[in-house]
C-alpha positions in Angstrom: 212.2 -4.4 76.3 209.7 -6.7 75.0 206.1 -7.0 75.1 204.8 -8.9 78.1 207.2 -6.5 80.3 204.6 -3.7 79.3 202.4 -5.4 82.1 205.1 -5.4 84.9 206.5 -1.6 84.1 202.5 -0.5 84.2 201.9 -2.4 87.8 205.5 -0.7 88.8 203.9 2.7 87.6 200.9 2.5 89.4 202.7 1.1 92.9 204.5 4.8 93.0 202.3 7.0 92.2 202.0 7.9 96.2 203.6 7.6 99.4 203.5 5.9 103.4 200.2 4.5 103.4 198.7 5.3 100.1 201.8 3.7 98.2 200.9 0.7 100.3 197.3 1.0 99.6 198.4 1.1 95.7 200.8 -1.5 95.2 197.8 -4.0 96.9 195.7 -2.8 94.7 198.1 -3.3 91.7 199.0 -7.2 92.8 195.6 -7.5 92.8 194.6 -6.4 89.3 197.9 -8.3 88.3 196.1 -11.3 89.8 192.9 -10.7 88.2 194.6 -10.5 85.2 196.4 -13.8 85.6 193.1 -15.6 86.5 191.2 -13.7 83.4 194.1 -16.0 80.9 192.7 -19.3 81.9 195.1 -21.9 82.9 195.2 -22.8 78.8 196.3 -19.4 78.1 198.8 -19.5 81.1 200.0 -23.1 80.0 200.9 -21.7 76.6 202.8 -19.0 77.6 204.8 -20.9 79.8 205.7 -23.3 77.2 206.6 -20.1 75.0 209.0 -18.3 77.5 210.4 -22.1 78.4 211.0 -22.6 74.4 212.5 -18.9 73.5 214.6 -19.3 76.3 216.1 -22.7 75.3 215.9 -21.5 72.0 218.5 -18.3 73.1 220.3 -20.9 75.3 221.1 -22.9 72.5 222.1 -19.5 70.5 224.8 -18.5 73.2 226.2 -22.1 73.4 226.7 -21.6 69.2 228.5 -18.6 69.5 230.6 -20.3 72.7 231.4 -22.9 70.3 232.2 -21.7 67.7 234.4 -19.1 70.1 236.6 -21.9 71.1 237.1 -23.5 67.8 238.2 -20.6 66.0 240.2 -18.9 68.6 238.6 -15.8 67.1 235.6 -13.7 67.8 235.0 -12.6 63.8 232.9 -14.1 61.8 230.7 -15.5 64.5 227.6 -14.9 63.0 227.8 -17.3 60.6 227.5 -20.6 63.2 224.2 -19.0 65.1 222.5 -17.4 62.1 219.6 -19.8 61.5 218.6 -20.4 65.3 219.1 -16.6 65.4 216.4 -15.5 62.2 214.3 -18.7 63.6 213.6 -17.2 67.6 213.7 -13.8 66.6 211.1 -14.4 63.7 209.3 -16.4 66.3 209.2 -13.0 68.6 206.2 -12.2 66.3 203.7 -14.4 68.2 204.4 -11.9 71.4 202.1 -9.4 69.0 199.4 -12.3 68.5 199.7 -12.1 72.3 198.6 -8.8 72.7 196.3 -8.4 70.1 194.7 -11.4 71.5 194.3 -10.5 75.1 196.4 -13.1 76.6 199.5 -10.6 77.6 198.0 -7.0 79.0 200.4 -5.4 76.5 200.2 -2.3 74.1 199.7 -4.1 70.6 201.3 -0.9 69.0 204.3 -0.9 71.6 205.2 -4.9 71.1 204.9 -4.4 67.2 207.5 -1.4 67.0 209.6 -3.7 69.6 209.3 -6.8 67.9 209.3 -5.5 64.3 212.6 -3.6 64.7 214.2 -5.8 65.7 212.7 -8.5 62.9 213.6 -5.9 60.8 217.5 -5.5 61.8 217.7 -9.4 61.1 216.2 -9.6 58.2 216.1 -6.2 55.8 219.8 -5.4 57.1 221.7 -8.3 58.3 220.5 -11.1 55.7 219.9 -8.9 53.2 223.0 -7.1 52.7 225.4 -10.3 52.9 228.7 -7.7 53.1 227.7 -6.9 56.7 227.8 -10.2 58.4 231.5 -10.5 58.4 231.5 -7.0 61.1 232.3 -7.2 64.1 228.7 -5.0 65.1 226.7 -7.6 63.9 228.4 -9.9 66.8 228.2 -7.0 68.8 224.1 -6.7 68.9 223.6 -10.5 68.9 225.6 -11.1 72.1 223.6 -8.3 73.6 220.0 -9.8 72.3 221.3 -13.4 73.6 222.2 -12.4 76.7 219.6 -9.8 76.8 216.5 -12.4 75.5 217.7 -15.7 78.2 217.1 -13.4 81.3 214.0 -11.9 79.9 212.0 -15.6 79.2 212.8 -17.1 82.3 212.3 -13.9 84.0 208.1 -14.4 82.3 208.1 -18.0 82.7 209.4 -17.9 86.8 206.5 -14.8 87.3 203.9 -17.0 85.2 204.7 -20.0 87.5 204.6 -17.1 90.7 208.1 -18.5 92.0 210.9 -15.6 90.6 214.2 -16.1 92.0 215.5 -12.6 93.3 219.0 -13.4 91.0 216.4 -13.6 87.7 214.9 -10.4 88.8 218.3 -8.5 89.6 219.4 -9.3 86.3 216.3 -8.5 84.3 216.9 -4.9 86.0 220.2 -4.3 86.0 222.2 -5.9 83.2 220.6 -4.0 80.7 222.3 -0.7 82.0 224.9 -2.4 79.8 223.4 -4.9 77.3 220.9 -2.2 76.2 223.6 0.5 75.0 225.7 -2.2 73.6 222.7 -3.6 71.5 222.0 -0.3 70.3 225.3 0.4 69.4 225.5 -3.0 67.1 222.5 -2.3 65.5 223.5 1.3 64.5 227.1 -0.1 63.4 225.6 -2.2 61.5 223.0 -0.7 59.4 225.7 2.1 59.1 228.0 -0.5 57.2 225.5 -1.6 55.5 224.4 1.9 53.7 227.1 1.8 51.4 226.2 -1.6 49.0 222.7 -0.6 49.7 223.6 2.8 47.6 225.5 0.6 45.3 223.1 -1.9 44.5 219.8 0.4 44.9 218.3 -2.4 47.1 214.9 -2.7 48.1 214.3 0.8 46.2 211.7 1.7 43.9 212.6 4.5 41.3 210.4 6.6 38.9 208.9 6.3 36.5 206.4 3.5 37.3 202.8 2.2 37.1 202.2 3.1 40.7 203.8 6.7 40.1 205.5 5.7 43.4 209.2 5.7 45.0 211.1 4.9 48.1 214.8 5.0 48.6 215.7 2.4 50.8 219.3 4.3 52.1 217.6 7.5 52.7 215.0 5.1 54.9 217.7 3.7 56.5 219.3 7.0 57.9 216.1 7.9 58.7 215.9 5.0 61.1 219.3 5.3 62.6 217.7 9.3 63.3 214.9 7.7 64.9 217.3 6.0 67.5 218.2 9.4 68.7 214.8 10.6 70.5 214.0 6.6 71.3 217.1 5.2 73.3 217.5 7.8 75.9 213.7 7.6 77.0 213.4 3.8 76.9 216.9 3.9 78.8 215.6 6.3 81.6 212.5 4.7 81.6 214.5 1.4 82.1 216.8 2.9 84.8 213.3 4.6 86.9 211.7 0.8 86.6 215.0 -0.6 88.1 215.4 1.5 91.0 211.3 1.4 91.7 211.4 -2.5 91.3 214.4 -3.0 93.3 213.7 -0.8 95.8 210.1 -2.2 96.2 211.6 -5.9 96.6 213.9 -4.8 99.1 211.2 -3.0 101.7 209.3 -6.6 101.0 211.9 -8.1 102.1 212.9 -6.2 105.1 208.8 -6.0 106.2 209.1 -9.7 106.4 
């Protein structure tokens, strides 16, 4: 989950903290702040953003259309990463601005929240996958990228339809209910793949600093890397939840707006 849906998951929060009449009384109040909140960006800020979510998206469009491609030619799904892997560092590198965003004021985001989400992801394409050239040839790496793809084209239109306040109930579904799939799957590339990847790290000591040294300093970039794959354990199933609570909140909400009118 990305950065600007910080701002949506914290209106959801506030809209259930009650019930009957209060609920009412709260989810007002929270398309209210939202509104305030939209007005407070200025219609240069909102311009921007729109032309950001419109570009990421084609940029993820054009992304899934590579691996298509490149599908149908080989007759194959191996080795796929190879025909999508600059677009793929260049969008995902470009995921960095969505911090600027924050820090900035122009997306009502957690700073420290969009920079763990952005970076480990930055960090999966970059320290792992390009770095470690054995790995690119798996069939995880392929695994993770479909799931981003997929993943990253539903959640830029899904910003750029609310910037524009017209979001097609079908955009909406999908931002809250395909990742009950895409969101596993993703994880399970990434883990894959930094787990293929310890071995010729070992091997070739990369990105590790031994002793002794000027700085009197190490860092052992395999024993880092387990301790990232640890990390997933305590992280996935709360973000998952927390995904899973949002969905039925959202959903739910949409529905009684739809039967009150």
């Amino acid at each position: 989950m990305a950065a600007s849906s910080s701002s949506s998951s914290t209106s959801s929060r506030r809209a259930d903290n009650g019930t009957g009449g209060q609920q009412q009384q709260q989810q007002q109040a929270s398309s209210s702040s939202s509104s305030r909140r939209r007005k407070s960006q200025g219609p240069l800020a909102t311009a921007y953003l729109v032309l950001y979510n419109v570009v990421m998206t084609a940029g993820w469009l054009v992304i899934a259309v590579g691996l298509v491609r490149a599908y149908l030619a080989k007759g194959s799904y191996h080795n796929l990463y190879y025909s999508i892997e600059k677009p793929l560092k260049f969008f995902q590198t470009a995921a960095l601005l969505e911090i600027l965003h924050c820090a900035i004021g122009i997306v009502p985001s957690s700073v420290v929240l969009t920079t763990f989400q952005v970076m480990s992801r930055v960090f999966l394409t970059w320290a792992v996958t390009h770095s470690v050239k054995e790995v690119q040839s798996e069939d995880s790496v392929l695994l993770f990228v479909v799931g981003w793809t997929i993943t990253e084209i539903i959640r830029y239109s899904f910003y750029t339809f609310s910037l524009l306040n017209h979001l097609p109930y079908l955009i909406k579904w999908a931002r809250y209910t395909l990742f009950i799939v895409l969101y596993p799957m993703g994880v399970s590339g990434e883990l894959l793949t930094i787990y293929a990847a310890l071995p010729f790290v070992r091997q070739s000591g990369l990105y590790s600093i031994s002793l002794p040294n000027k700085y009197n300093f190490s860092f052992d970039y395999y024993t880092f890397l387990i301790l990232t794959m640890i990390s997933y354990i305590p992280i996935f199933p709360q973000l998952y939840f927390h995904m899973l609570h949002q969905r039925r909140k959202t959903l739910s909400l949409t529905e009684e707006h739809k039967k009150s009118e």
